[in-house]
C-alpha positions as CSV (number, residue, x, y, z in Angstrom):
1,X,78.9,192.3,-135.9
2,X,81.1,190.8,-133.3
3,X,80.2,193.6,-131.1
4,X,76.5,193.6,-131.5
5,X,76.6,189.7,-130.9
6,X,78.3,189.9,-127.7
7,X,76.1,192.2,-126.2
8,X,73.0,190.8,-127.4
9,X,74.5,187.9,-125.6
10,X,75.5,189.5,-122.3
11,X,72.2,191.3,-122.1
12,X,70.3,187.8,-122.8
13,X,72.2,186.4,-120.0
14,X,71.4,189.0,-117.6
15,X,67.9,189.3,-118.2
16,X,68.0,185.4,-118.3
17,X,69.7,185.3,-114.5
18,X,66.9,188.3,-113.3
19,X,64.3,185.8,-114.2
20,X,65.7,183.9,-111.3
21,X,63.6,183.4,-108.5
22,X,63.4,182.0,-104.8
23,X,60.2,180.2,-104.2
24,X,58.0,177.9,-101.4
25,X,56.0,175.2,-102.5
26,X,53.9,173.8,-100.0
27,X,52.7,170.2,-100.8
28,X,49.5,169.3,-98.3
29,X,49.5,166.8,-96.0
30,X,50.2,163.6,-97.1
31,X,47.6,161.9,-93.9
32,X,45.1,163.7,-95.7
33,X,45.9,163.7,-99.7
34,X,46.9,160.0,-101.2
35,X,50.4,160.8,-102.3
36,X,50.0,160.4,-106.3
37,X,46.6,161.8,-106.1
38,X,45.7,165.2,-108.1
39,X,47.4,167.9,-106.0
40,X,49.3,165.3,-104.0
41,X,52.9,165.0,-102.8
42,X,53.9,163.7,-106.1
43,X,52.5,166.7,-108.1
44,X,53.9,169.4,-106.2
45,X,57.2,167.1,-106.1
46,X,57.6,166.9,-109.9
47,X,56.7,170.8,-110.0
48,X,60.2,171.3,-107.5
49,X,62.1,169.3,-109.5
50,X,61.3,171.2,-112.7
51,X,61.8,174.7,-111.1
52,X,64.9,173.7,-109.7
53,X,66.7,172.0,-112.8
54,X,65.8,175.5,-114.5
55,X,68.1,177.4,-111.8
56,X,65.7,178.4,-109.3
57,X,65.9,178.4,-105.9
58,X,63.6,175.7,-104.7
59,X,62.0,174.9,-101.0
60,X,59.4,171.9,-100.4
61,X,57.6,172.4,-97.7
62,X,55.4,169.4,-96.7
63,X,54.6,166.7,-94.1
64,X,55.7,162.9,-93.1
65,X,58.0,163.3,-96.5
66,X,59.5,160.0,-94.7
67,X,63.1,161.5,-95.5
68,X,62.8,163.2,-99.1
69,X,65.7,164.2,-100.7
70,X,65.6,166.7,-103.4
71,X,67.3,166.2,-106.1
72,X,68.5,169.9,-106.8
73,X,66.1,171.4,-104.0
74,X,65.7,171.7,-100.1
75,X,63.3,169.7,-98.4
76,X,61.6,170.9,-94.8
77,X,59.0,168.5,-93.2
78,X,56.9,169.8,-91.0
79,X,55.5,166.4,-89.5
80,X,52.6,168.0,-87.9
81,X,51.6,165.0,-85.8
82,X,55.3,163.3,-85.2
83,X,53.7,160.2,-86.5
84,X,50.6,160.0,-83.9
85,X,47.6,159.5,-85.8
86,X,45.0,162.7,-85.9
87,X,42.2,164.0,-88.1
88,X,42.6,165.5,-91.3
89,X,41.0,168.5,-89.5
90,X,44.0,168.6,-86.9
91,X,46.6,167.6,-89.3
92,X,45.6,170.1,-91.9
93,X,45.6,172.9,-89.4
94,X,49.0,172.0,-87.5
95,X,50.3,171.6,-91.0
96,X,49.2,175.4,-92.0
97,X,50.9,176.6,-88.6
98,X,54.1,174.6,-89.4
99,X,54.1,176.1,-92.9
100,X,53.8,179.7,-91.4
101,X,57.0,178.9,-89.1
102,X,59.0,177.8,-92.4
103,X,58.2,180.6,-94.1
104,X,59.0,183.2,-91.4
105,X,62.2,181.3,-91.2
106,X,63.5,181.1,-94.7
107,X,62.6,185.3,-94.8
108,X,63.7,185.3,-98.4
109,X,61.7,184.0,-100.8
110,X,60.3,185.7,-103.6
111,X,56.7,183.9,-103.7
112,X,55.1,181.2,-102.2
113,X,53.3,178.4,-104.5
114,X,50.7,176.9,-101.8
115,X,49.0,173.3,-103.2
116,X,47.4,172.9,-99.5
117,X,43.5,173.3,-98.7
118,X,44.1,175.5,-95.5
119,X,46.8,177.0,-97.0
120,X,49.8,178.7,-94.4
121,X,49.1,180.0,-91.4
122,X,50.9,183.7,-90.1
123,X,53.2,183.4,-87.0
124,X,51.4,186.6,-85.9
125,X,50.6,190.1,-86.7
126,X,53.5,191.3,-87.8
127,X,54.6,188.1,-89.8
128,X,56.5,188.7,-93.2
129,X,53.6,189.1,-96.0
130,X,55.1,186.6,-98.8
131,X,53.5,186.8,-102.0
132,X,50.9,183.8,-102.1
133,X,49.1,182.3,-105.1
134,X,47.3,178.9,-104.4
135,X,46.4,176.3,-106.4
136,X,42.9,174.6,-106.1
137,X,41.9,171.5,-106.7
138,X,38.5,171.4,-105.9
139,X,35.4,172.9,-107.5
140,X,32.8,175.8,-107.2
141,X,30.9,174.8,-103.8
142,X,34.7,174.6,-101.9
143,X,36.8,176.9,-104.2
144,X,33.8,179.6,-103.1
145,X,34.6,179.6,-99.6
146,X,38.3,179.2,-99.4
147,X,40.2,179.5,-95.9
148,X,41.8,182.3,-94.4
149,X,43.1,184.5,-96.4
150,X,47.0,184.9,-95.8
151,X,49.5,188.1,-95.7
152,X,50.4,188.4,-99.5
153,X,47.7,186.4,-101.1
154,X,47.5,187.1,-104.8
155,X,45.4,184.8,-106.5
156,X,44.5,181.1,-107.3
157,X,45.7,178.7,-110.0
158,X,42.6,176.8,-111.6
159,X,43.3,173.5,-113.3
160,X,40.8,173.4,-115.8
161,X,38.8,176.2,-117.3
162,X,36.1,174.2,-116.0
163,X,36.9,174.5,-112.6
164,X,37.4,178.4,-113.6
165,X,34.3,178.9,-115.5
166,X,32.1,177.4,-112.2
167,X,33.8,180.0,-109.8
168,X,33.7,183.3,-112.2
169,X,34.1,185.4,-108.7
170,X,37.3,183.9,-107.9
171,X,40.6,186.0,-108.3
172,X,42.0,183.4,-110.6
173,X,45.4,184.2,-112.0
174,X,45.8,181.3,-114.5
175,X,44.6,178.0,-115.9
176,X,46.8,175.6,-115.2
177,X,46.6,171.8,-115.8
178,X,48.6,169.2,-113.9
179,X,50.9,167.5,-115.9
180,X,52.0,163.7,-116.0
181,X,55.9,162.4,-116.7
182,X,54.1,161.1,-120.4
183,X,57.5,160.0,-121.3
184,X,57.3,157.4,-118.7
185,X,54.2,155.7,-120.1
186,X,54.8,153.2,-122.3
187,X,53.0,152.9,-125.8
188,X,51.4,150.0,-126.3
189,X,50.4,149.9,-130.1
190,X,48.0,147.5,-129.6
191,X,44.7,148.6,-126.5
192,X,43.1,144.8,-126.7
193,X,42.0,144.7,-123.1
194,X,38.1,145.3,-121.4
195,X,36.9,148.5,-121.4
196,X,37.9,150.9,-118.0
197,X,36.2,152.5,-115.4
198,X,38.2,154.1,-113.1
199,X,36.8,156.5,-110.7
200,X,34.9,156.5,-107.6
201,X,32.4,153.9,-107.4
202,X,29.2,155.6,-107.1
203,X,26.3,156.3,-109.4
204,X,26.9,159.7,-110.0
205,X,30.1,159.2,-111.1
206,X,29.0,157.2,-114.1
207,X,30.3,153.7,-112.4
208,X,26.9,152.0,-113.6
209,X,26.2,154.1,-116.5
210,X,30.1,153.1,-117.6
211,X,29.0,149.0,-116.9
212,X,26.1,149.2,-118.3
213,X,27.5,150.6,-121.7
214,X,29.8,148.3,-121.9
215,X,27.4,145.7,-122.3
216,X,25.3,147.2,-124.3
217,X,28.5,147.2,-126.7
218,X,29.5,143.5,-126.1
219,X,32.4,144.5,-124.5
220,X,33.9,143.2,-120.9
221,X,34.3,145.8,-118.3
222,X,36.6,146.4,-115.4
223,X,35.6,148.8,-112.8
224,X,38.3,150.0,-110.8
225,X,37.6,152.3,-107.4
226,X,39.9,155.3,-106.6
227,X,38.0,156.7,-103.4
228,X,36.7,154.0,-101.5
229,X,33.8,155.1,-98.8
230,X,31.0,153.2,-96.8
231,X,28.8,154.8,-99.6
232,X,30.7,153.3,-102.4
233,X,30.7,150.1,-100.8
234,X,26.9,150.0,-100.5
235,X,26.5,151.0,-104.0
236,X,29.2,148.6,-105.3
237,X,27.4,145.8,-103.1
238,X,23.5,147.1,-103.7
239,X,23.8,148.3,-107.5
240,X,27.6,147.3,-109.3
241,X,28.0,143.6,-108.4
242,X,24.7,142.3,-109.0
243,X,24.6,143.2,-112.6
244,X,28.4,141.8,-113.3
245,X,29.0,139.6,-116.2
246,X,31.1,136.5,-116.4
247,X,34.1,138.3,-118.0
248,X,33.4,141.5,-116.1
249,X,36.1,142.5,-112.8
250,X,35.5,144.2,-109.5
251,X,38.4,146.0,-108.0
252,X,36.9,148.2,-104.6
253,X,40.7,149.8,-104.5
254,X,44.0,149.5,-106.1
255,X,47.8,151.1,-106.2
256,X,48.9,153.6,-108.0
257,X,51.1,151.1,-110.1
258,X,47.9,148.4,-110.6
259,X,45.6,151.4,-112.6
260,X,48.9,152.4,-114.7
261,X,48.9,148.7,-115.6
262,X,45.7,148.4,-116.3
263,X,45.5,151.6,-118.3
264,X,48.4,150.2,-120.4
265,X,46.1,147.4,-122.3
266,X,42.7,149.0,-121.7
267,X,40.3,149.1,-125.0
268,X,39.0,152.2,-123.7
269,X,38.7,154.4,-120.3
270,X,35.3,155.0,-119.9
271,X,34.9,158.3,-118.0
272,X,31.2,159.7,-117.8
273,X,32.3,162.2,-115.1
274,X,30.7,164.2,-112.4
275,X,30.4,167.5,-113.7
276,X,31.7,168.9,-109.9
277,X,35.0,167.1,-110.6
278,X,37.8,170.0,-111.5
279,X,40.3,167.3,-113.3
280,X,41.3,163.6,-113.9
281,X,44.4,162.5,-114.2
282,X,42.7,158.9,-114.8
283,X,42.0,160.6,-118.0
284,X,45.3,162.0,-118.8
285,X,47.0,159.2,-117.8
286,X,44.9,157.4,-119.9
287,X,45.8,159.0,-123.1
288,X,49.8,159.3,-122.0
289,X,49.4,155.1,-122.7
290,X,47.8,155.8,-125.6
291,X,44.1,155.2,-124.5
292,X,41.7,156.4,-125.7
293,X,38.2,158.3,-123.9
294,X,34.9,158.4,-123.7
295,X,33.8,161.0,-122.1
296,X,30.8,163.4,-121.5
297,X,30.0,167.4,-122.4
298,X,29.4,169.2,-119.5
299,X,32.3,167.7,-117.4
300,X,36.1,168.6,-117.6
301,X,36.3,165.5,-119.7
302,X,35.2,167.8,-123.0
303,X,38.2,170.0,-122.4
304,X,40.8,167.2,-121.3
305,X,39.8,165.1,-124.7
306,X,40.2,165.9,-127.7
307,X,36.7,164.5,-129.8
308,X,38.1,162.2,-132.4
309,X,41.9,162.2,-131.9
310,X,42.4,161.0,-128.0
311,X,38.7,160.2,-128.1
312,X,35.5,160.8,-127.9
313,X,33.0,163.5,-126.2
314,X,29.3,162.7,-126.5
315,X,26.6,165.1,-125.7
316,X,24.0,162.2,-124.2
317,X,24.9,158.7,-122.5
318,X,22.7,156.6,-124.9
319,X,25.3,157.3,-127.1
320,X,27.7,155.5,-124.8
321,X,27.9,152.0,-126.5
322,X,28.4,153.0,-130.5
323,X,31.4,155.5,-129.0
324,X,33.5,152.5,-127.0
325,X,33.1,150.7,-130.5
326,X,34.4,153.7,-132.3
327,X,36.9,154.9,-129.4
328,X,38.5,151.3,-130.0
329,X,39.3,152.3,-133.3
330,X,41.3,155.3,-132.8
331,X,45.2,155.4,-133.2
332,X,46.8,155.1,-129.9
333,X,49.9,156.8,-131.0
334,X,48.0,160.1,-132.1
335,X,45.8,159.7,-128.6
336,X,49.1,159.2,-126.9
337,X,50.7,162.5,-129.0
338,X,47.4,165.0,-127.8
339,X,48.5,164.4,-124.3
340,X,51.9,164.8,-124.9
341,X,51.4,168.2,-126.5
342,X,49.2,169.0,-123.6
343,X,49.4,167.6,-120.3
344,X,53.3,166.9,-120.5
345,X,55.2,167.4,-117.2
346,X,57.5,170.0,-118.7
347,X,54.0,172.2,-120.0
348,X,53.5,172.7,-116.7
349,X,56.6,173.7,-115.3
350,X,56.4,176.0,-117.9
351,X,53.5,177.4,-117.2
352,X,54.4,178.1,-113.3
353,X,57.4,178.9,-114.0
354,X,56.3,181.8,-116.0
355,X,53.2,183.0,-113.7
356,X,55.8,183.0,-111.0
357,X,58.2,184.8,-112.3
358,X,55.8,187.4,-113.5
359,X,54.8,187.3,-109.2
360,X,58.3,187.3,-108.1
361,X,58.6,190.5,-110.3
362,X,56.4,192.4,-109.4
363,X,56.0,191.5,-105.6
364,X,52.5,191.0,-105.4
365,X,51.3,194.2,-106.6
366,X,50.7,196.8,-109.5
367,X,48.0,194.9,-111.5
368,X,44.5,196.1,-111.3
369,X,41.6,193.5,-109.6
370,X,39.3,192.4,-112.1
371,X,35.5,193.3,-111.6
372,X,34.9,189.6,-111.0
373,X,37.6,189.5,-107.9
374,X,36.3,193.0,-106.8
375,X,32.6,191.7,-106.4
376,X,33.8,188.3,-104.1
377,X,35.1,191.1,-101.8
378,X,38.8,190.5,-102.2
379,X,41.3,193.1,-102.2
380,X,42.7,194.4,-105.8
381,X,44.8,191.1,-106.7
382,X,47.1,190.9,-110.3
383,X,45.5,189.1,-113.0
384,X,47.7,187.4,-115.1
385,X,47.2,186.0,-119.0
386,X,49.3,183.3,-120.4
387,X,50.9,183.7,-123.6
């Protein structure tokens, strides 16, 4: 018995330490993607953190980190403009170059997990061909036309099966969603607040749809803008503030820090969602507080909420103003418990953590293309399933 134990043991170990691998993340450009955006430097941050406390080596590659330390991980800025402001069009593409450099440099790693739009850019023809999967952000219409394909490219990481199911030609490797620290919310018991908007403020985001429901329910309203533009100005100034109640609240931009805060009391998030938008961590942070949505079919709301539990998905918008009554209702603690089980921070670690290893493995190659990835004229790329 003693025997069997100890080898079982020594064998676990081993093929524990062979799961050990050496990987590049490259975070974009933080002139071009707000910092605690969806794909931003905070997302592929958390994502090195989590690699690294499991025992793997860990290299974040990204620009003006304004002196990053990694907590278990090494840090390499590129700072592809040395301050000076440029373009997003220049500062993506210096960024890519940059990225190439590292990568020749560090020679050893086992894959490369690129979070950038332009993705890395070869030193030359004979640069090293490190295996590549990317992670996209965006939906169909970009996703369908991505950049230059790199030495090693394998495969894209969607983060919604919506996103997935609007590119069906794309070599996707996995779903993936992008997690949120859920610990770090706080739980209010008690959502007593105006109803939420918080997106971009334009009408076919649902910014007027969302007001107009509200009142329709009795209910105050805050609208709060993520991606302020000359358009969503006029549409804010032409449309949004004309038809503001008394108790209603106008907020063009805000932090970070002022939406988590405002998330924390909020009756309701009321998310009618573009249908081209891949994900929304307004939504998932939303439910991390305990807050419950209202959200439509036909968006990646359906699949981020669960209908009657973290809230509610309604199949046409005149059913808008009996749900944020009903939504109001719901227990915060079991809407707080669906993202937990789903959208936690450590999920997806998990989840890369295993696609990459099964990468790192195998080196980039051995798995048949998929008829799908065949027709979009990519080479034969490996297809992986999660578990």
């Amino acid at each position: 018995m003693t025997t069997t134990t100890t080898g079982s043991t020594r064998a676990l170990e081993v093929w524990s330490e062979a799961q050990k691998f050496r990987v590049a993340l490259i975070a974009p450009p933080t002139a071009t993607v707000p910092p605690c955006s969806l794909g931003g430097l905070d997302q592929v941050r958390r994502l090195a953190e989590g690699l690294a406390e499991r025992g793997h080596q860990v290299t974040l590659i990204g620009a003006g980190l304004g002196g990053l330390v990694g907590a278990g991980y090494s840090v390499i800025d590129t700072d592809p403009v040395g301050g000076q402001r440029a373009s997003a069009e220049i500062v993506e593409r210096l960024h890519a170059q940059r990225a190439g450099k590292v990568l020749e440099l560090l020679g050893g790693v086992d894959v490369v997990s690129d979070h950038t739009r332009a993705g890395w850019q070869p030193v030359g023809e004979h640069t090293l061909k490190a295996t590549t999967v990317r992670t996209s952000y965006r939906m169909a219409a970009e996703a369908r036309k991505p950049a230059r394909r790199t030495p090693g490219h394998v495969g894209w990481v969607a983060v919604s099966e919506h996103q997935q199911r609007n590119a069906p030609g794309m070599p996707w490797a996995e779903v993936i969603h992008p997690g949120v620290p859920v610990g770090q919310h706080p739980l209010n018991p008690s959502h007593g607040g105006p109803c939420v908007y918080l997106g971009p403020l334009l009408e076919d985001h649902g910014a007027g749809l969302a007001l107009e429901a509200a009142h329709r329910a009795g209910r105050p309203m805050v609208l709060a803008g993520t991606q302020p533009s000359p358009r969503a100005t006029a549409y804010t100034e032409v449309e949004l503030r004309p038809q503001l109640a008394s108790d209603d609240e106008l907020l063009e931009s805000m932090s970070s820090l002022e939406q988590w805060e405002l998330l924390t009391s909020a009756s309701c998030l009321v998310a009618p969602l573009h249908p081209g938008v891949a994900y929304s961590l307004e939504v998932v942070e939303a439910m991390a507080y305990g807050t419950p949505v209202v959200t439509m079919v036909g968006t990646v709301g359906a699949e981020l909420v669960s209908h009657g539990v973290s809230g509610l998905v309604l199949s046409d918008r005149v059913l808008l103003p009996g749900a944020i009554s009903k939504a109001e209702r719901l227990d915060p603690r079991r809407v707080r418990a669906h993202a937990a089980s789903r959208f936690d921070l450590r999920g997806m670690v998990s989840a890369y953590e295993w696609l990459l290893t099964q990468f790192a493995a195998d080196g980039g190659g051995g798995l048949a293309a998929t008829p799908s990835a065949a027709s979009a004229g990519w080479a034969p790329v490996p297809i992986v399933r999660g578990g």
